[in-house]
Every structure is written in C-alpha cells, then in structure tokens.
C-alpha positions, 0 to 999 in steps of 0.5 A: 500500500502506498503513502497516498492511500495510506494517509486516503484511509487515516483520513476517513477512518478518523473523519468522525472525530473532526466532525465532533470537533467540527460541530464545536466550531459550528456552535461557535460561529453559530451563537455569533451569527445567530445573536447578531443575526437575531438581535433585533427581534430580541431587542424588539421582544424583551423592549431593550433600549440601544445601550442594552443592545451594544452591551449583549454583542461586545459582552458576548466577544469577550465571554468568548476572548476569555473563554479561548484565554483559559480553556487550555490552561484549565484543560492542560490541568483537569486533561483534555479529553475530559475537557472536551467530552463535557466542554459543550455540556455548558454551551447548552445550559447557556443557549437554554438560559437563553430561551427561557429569558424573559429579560436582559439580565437572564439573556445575558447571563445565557450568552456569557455561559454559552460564550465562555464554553464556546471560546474554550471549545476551540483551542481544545478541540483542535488540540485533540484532533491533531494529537489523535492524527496519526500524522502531521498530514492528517492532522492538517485535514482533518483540523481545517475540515473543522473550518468548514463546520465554522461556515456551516455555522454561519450559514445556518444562521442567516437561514434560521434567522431569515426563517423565524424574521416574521415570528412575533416578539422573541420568539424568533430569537428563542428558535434560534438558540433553542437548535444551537442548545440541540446540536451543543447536546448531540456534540457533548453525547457523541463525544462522551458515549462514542467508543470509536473517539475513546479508542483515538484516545488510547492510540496517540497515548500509546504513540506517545508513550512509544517515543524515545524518554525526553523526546514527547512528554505531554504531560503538565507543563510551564507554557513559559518554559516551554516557548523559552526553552531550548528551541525559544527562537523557532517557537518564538518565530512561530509564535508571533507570525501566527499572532501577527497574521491571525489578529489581521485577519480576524479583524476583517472577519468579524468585521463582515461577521457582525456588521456585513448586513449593516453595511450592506443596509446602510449602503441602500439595501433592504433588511431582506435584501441584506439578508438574503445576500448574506446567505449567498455570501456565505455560501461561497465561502462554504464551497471554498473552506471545504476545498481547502480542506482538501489540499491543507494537507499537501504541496498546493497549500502555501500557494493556496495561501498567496493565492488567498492574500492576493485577492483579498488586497485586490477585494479592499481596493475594489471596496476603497475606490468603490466608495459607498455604492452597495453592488460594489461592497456586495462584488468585493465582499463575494471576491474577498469571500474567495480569498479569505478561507484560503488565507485565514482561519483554516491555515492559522489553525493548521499552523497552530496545531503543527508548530508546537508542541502538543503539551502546549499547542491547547494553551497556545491557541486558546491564547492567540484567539483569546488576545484575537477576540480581545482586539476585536471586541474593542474594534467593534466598539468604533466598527459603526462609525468606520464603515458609514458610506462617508468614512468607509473608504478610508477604512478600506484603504486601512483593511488593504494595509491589513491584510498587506501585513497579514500576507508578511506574517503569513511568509514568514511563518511559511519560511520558518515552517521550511527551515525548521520544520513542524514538530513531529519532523523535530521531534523525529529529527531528535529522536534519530539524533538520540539513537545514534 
C-alpha cells in the first residue's frame, strides 16, 4: 500500500472525530451569527433600549476572548479529553438560559455561559484532533475540515434567522438558540458515549508513550518554559507570525461577521435584501473552506495561501475606490469571500496545531484567539462609525494595509515552517539524533 492511500484511509477512518470537533466550531460561529443575526427581534421582544443592545454583542466577544484565554490552561490541568467530552455540556445550559429569558439580565447571563464554553471549545478541540492524527498530514485535514463546520455555522444562521424574521416578539430569537442548545447536546453525547473517539484516545497515548524518554512528554507543563526553552527562537518565530497574521485577519472577519448586513443596509439595501445576500455570501465561502480542506494537507497549500492574500488586497481596493455604492461592497465582499478561507482561519489553525508542541499547542491557541477576540471586541466598539458610506473608504484603504501585513506574517511563518520544520519532523529529527 502506498503513502497516498495510506494517509486516503487515516483520513476517513478518523473523519468522525473532526466532525465532533467540527460541530464545536459550528456552535461557535453559530451563537455569533445567530445573536447578531437575531438581535433585533430580541431587542424588539424583551423592549431593550440601544445601550442594552451594544452591551449583549461586545459582552458576548469577550465571554468568548476569555473563554479561548483559559480553556487550555484549565484543560492542560483537569486533561483534555475530559475537557472536551463535557466542554459543550455548558454551551447548552447557556443557549437554554437563553430561551427561557424573559429579560436582559437572564439573556445575558445565557450568552456569557454559552460564550465562555464556546471560546474554550476551540483551542481544545483542535488540540485533540491533531494529537489523535496519526500524522502531521492528517492532522492538517482533518483540523481545517473543522473550518468548514465554522461556515456551516454561519450559514445556518442567516437561514434560521431569515426563517423565524416574521415570528412575533422573541420568539424568533428563542428558535434560534433553542437548535444551537440541540446540536451543543448531540456534540457533548457523541463525544462522551462514542467508543470509536475513546479508542483515538488510547492510540496517540500509546504513540506517545512509544517515543524515545525526553523526546514527547505531554504531560503538565510551564507554557513559559516551554516557548523559552531550548528551541525559544523557532517557537518564538512561530509564535508571533501566527499572532501577527491571525489578529489581521480576524479583524476583517468579524468585521463582515457582525456588521456585513449593516453595511450592506446602510449602503441602500433592504433588511431582506441584506439578508438574503448574506446567505449567498456565505455560501461561497462554504464551497471554498471545504476545498481547502482538501489540499491543507499537501504541496498546493502555501500557494493556496498567496493565492488567498492576493485577492483579498485586490477585494479592499475594489471596496476603497468603490466608495459607498452597495453592488460594489456586495462584488468585493463575494471576491474577498474567495480569498479569505484560503488565507485565514483554516491555515492559522493548521499552523497552530503543527508548530508546537502538543503539551502546549491547547494553551497556545486558546491564547492567540483569546488576545484575537480581545482586539476585536474593542474594534467593534468604533466598527459603526468606520464603515458609514462617508468614512468607509478610508477604512478600506486601512483593511488593504491589513491584510498587506497579514500576507508578511503569513511568509514568514511559511519560511520558518521550511527551515525548521513542524514538530513531529523535530521531534523525529531528535529522536534519530538520540539513537545514534
């Protein structure tokens, strides 16, 4: 059997357990879709004034910035797989608060519950994922093909959210939460009961425990020591590339996740109207996340990369000497939709998850989304002002920089990868080292 066929089989017989992750990073992009999607029909049915409004989407982000912040810190201590088996066991009791709120207190309180679960989610289930794989290529596909439940997530959304717009009160807000509370149940269930993710378990213990002493222990660890230890400059450099390129990136990405209907709306179009073209926005950006997931693992991704900054640069220069008029924001947000899974959050993840090693790789990436999710929540707070049709040029001109950025933190890390390696290529490199 040749190598390609082998990793064909790894890659299906371990597909289920990228799903079970997957549905975590569905849940959410779904619960911040879904609140902003819905969050007129809440403000409408509990009689929420502006000010209460604005405090439900940036507490939301921050529940979400500190959840990613100390997942992996906790699950690094309690374990990582009872960490995720029981992690969205939470995320239900917060959508179920969320049903049942007759008040902006209780709806609160839901999203903060809800949003702490689904930020600590993340890093851990990605974690998982790549510690099961039995390969770094594997792991790579099998990370990004979680992305492509991201998407599904928000795809979801705007459809339920445009299906229960007409439903009086909150009780098209309450439909919502109440299918993101189901879909949280059946990822806690799955990921307890199944025997087949237990067995995943058990093999990559076992691999680990195969390793020569010294070269794999995955056990509880200063995360500190460990990027200031003998190999700082390769972790370093790792480190701050991804840091760099995911903050640009995410900026832009919750940009158009929390505030593309507003602009679209203040651009000309109708409530539907914007709705409607966010669900077929999203839709290609669906297509292009599960083709990635296809190549994340192989020769094409680096291009697929370049491929990706080049045109979301060209998309935000459209966008600035477009100005306001909306078929041009609607044309460079579909373009941008191209470039952005090829260049974004699937390769962040992937890089993540290969670079470090796997006792911190939990930590690290709660970290990086966590301090991501920080910055974001603070530029939502003056996203409004910089996407009105009078100042929305400028910031166009600014997203170009951006992403000019991101694409210099993208080659660096790339380089690095080459000239280093990931970390099983320098754990095995130090093992052949040991046994000579």
């Amino acid at each position: 059997m040749n190598a390609s066929t082998k990793q064909g089989n790894g890659l299906g017989k371990y597909m289920p357990l990228a799903f079970a992750a997957g549905i975590g990073s569905m849940l959410g992009s779904g619960i911040i879709v879904g609140l902003s999607a819905t969050i007129v029909v809440w403000q409408d049915g509990l009689g929420l004034d502006a000010t209460q409004v604005g405090l439900l989407s940036g507490i939301l982000t921050f529940a979400i910035a500190f959840g990613s912040l100390f997942g992996g810190r906790i699950a690094d201590r309690i374990g990582r797989v009872l960490f995720f088996n029981w992690i969205n066991l939470f995320y239900a009791i917060g959508a179920a608060i969320c049903i049942f709120a007759g008040d902006f207190t209780m709806l609160l309180a839901g999203l903060i519950v809800a949003g702490l679960a689904s930020g600590a989610d993340l890093p851990v289930s990605m974690t998982v994922v790549s510690h099961d794989a039995p390969d770094d290529a594997t792991a790579a596909r099998l990370v990004s093909t979680t992305q492509v439940f991201w998407q599904v997530g928000v795809f979801i959304s705007f459809i339920c959210a445009f299906l229960v717009s007409t439903m009086s009160g909150a009780t098209g807000g309450r439909v919502v939460f109440a299918i993101l509370a189901v879909f949280a149940v059946v990822a806690w269930l799955w990921r307890v009961a199944s025997p087949t993710f237990r067995r995943f378990h058990e093999e990559a213990d076992a691999r680990d425990a195969a390793r020569p002493a010294g070269v794999a222990d995955a056990g509880k660890v200063s995360v500190t020591k460990v990027l200031f230890g003998a190999d700082r400059k390769i972790l370093l450099t790792y480190f701050l590339a991804i840091v760099v390129f995911y903050c640009g990136w995410n900026l832009l990405a919750n940009t158009w996740g929390q505030f593309q209907t507003y602009m679209f709306s203040k651009a000309g179009a109708t409530q539907s109207l914007a709705t409607g073209l966010g669900i077929i926005l999203n839709l290609v950006t669906l297509v292009l996340n599960i083709i990635f997931a296809s190549i994340a693992g192989g020769k094409y991704r680096n291009k697929a990369f370049f491929a990706g900054i080049v045109i979301s640069v060209i998309a935000m220069v459209a966008m600035a000497l477009g100005g306001a008029n909306l078929w041009v924001i609607v044309g460079a947000t579909a373009f941008m939709n191209l470039g952005s899974p090829l260049a974004g959050e699937a390769m962040y993840k992937v890089w993540t998850q290969e670079s470090f090693p796997i006792e911190i790789r939990a930590s690290v990436q709660g970290f990086i989304n966590g301090f991501s999710r920080l910055c974001c929540g603070l530029f939502a707070l003056i996203t409004p002002a910089l996407v009105l049709p009078e100042t929305i040029q400028t910031t166009m001109w600014c997203f170009a920089g951006i992403v000019v950025i991101e694409g210099i933190a993208g080659t660096i890390m790339i380089r690095a990868q080459k000239k280093y390696g990931t970390d099983e290529e320098r754990q095995l490199a130090k093992a052949a080292q040991a046994a000579a």
